[in-house]
C-alpha positions in Angstrom: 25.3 -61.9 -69.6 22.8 -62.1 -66.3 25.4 -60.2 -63.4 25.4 -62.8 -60.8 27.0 -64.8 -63.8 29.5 -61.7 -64.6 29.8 -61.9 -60.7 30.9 -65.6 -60.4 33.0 -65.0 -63.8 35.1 -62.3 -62.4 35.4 -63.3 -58.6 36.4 -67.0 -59.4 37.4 -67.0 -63.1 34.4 -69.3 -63.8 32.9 -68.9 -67.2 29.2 -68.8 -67.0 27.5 -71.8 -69.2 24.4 -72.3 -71.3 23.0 -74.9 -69.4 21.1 -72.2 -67.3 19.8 -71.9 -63.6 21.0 -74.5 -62.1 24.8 -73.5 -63.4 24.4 -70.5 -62.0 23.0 -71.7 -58.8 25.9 -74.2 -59.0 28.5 -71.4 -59.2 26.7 -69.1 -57.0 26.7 -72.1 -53.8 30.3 -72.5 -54.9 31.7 -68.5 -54.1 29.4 -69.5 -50.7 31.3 -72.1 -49.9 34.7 -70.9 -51.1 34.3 -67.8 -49.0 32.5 -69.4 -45.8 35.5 -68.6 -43.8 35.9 -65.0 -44.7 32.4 -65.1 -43.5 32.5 -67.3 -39.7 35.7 -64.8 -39.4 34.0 -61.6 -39.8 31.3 -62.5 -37.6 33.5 -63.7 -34.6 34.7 -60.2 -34.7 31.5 -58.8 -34.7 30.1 -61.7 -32.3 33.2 -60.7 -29.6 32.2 -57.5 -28.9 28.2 -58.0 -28.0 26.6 -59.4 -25.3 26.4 -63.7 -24.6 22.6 -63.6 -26.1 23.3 -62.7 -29.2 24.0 -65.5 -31.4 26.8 -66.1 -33.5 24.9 -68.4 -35.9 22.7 -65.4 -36.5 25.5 -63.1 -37.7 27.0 -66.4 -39.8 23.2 -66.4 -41.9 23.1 -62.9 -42.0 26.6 -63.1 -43.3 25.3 -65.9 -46.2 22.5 -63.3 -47.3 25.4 -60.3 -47.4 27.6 -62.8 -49.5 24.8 -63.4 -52.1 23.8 -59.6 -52.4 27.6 -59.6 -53.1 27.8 -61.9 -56.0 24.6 -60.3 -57.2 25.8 -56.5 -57.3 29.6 -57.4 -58.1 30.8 -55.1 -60.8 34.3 -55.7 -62.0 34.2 -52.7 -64.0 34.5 -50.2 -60.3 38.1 -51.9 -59.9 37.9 -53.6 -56.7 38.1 -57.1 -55.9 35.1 -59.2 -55.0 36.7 -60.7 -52.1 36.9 -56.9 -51.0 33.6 -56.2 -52.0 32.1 -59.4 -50.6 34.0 -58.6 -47.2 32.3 -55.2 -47.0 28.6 -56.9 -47.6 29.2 -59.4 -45.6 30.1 -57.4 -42.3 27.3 -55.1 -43.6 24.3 -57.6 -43.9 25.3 -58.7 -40.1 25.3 -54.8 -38.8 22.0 -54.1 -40.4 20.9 -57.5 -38.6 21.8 -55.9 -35.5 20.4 -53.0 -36.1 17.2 -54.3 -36.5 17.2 -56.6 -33.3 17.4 -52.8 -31.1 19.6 -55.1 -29.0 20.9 -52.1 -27.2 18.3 -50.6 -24.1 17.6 -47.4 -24.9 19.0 -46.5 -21.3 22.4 -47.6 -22.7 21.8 -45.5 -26.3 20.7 -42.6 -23.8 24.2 -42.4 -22.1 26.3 -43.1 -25.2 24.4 -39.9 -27.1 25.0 -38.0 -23.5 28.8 -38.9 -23.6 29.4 -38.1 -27.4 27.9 -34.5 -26.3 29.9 -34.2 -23.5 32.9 -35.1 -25.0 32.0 -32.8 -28.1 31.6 -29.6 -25.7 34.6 -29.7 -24.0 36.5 -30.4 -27.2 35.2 -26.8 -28.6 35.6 -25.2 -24.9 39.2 -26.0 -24.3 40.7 -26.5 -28.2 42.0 -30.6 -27.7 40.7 -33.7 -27.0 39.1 -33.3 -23.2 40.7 -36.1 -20.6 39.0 -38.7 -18.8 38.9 -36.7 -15.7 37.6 -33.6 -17.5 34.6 -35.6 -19.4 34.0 -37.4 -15.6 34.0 -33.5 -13.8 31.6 -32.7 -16.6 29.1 -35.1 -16.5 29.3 -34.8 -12.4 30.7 -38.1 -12.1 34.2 -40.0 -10.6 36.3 -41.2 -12.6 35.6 -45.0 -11.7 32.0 -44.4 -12.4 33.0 -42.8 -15.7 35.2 -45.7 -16.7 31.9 -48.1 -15.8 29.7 -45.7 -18.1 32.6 -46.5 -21.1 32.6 -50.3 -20.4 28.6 -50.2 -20.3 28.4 -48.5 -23.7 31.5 -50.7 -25.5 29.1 -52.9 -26.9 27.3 -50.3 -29.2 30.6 -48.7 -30.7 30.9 -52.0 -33.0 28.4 -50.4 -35.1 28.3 -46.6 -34.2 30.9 -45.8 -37.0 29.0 -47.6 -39.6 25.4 -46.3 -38.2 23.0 -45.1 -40.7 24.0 -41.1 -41.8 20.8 -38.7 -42.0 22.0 -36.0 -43.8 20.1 -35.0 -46.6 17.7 -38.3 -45.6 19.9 -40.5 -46.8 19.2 -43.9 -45.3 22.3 -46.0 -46.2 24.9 -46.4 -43.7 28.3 -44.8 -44.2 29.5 -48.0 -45.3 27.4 -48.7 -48.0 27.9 -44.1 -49.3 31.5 -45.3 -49.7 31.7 -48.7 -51.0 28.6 -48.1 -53.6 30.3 -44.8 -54.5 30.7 -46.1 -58.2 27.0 -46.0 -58.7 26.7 -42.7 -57.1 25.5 -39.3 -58.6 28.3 -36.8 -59.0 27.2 -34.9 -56.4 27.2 -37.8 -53.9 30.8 -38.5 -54.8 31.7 -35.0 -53.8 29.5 -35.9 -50.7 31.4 -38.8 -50.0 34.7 -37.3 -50.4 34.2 -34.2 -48.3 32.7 -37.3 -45.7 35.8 -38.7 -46.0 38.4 -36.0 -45.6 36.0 -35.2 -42.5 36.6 -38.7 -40.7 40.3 -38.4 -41.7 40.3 -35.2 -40.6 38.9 -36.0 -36.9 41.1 -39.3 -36.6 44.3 -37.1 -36.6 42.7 -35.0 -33.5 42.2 -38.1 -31.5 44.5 -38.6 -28.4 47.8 -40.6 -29.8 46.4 -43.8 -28.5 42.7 -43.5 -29.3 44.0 -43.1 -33.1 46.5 -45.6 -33.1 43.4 -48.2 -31.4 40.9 -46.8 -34.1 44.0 -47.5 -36.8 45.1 -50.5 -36.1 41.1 -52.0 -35.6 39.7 -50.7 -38.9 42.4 -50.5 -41.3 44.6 -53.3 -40.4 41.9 -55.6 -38.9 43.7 -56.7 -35.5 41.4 -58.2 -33.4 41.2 -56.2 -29.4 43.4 -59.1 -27.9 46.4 -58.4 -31.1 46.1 -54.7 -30.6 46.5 -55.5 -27.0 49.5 -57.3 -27.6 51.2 -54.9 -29.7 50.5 -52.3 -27.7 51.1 -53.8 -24.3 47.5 -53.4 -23.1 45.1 -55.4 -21.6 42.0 -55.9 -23.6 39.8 -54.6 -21.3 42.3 -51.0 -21.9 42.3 -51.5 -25.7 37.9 -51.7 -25.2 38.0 -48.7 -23.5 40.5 -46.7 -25.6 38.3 -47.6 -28.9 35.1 -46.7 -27.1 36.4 -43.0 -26.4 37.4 -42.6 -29.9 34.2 -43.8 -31.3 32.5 -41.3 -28.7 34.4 -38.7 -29.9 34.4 -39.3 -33.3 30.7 -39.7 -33.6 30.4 -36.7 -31.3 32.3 -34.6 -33.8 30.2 -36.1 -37.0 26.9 -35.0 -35.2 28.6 -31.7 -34.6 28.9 -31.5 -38.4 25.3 -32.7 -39.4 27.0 -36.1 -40.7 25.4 -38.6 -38.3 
């Protein structure tokens, strides 16, 4: 049986029929349409956090392409749902579009990869998590001017966690080492564990609100504005908060050779 036909079978209980292409192209534009919300959702996340010129519509078609690499690689056999699966491509197809528009200055990249340092230094200096005043004292800086360096830099942290990992010249993102792990060599799956554990391991060090930010964005999937909410911050606050923790966390992955 041809996969994208084992893919349409097992994501929307669809048999696949003799007639040939056109059933399967039928079946295939069907899943797109069926899950062309999932897809307009995930990129008016994405689209929310990057600057007015970049255009939504472009992360909705980048979205499309993610969705039909989906139902093309969809194995039911690895145990998790397509919807799941598809939701991971999806999100994935629009980062790697972003990626390759270099839509950041490299001014802006320049201070982030300063920051992540900074940060990373003091953390092995004084043992914890350095403050905002600290990481401001460090890079000779106030402390408004260091809070205008985090707002300047929020709009690459949408993608730093999922940014392409260059240990052992691997050139898939961490996203894709963790969601392909099925298809992976043994060794890569102790890889990806001891990847794993690692992240986990540097969330838990994270300042109280920096983890519960980075918790409640990832895993649960509140937009800023919910997390604002919930938290009784403004989303300006919540912005901030999630750029530190990406800075810190990406800070502490370089530290380790992982990014």
């Amino acid at each position: 049986m041809p996969k994208t036909c084992l893919a349409v079978k097992n994501a929307e209980h669809v048999s696949c029929s003799s007639s040939g292409r056109s059933q399967h192209r039928s079946d295939k534009e069907a899943l797109i349409l069926k899950y062309a919300p999932l897809i307009k959702y995930i990129a008016g996340r994405v689209a929310s956090r990057l600057p007015m010129h970049i255009d939504i519509h472009d992360m909705i078609n980048s979205g499309v392409l993610g969705l039909i690499d989906a139902i093309d690689k969809f194995d039911s056999g690895k145990g998790v749902k397509f919807e799941t699966y598809a939701e991971y491509r999806i999100k994935g197809a629009m980062l790697d579009s972003l990626r390759a528009m270099d839509w950041v200055p490299r001014s802006v990249r320049k201070v982030a990869s300063m920051l992540e340092i900074t940060c990373s230094n003091l953390e092995k200096k004084l043992g914890r998590p350095a403050t905002d005043e600290e990481v401001a004292k460090s890079m000779d800086v106030g402390v408004e001017r260091f809070y205008k360096i985090i707002n300047r830099i929020s709009n690459i942290s949408i993608i730093s966690l999922e940014q392409d990992a260059h240990n052992s010249g691997s050139r898939h993102s961490l996203l894709d080492r963790i969601v392909d792990e099925g298809h992976a060599k043994p060794s890569d799956r102790l890889d990806n564990e001891e990847l794993n554990g690692m992240i986990s391991s540097n969330i838990e060090r994270l300042p109280e609100k920096e983890r519960t930010v980075i918790s409640l964005y990832y895993f649960n999937e509140l937009t800023m504005k919910e997390i604002g909410r919930r938290l009784k911050l403004t989303e300006s606050r919540v912005s901030q908060l999630h750029t530190k923790a990406v800075v810190r966390l990406r800070g502490k992955l370089r530290k380790q050779n992982y990014c």
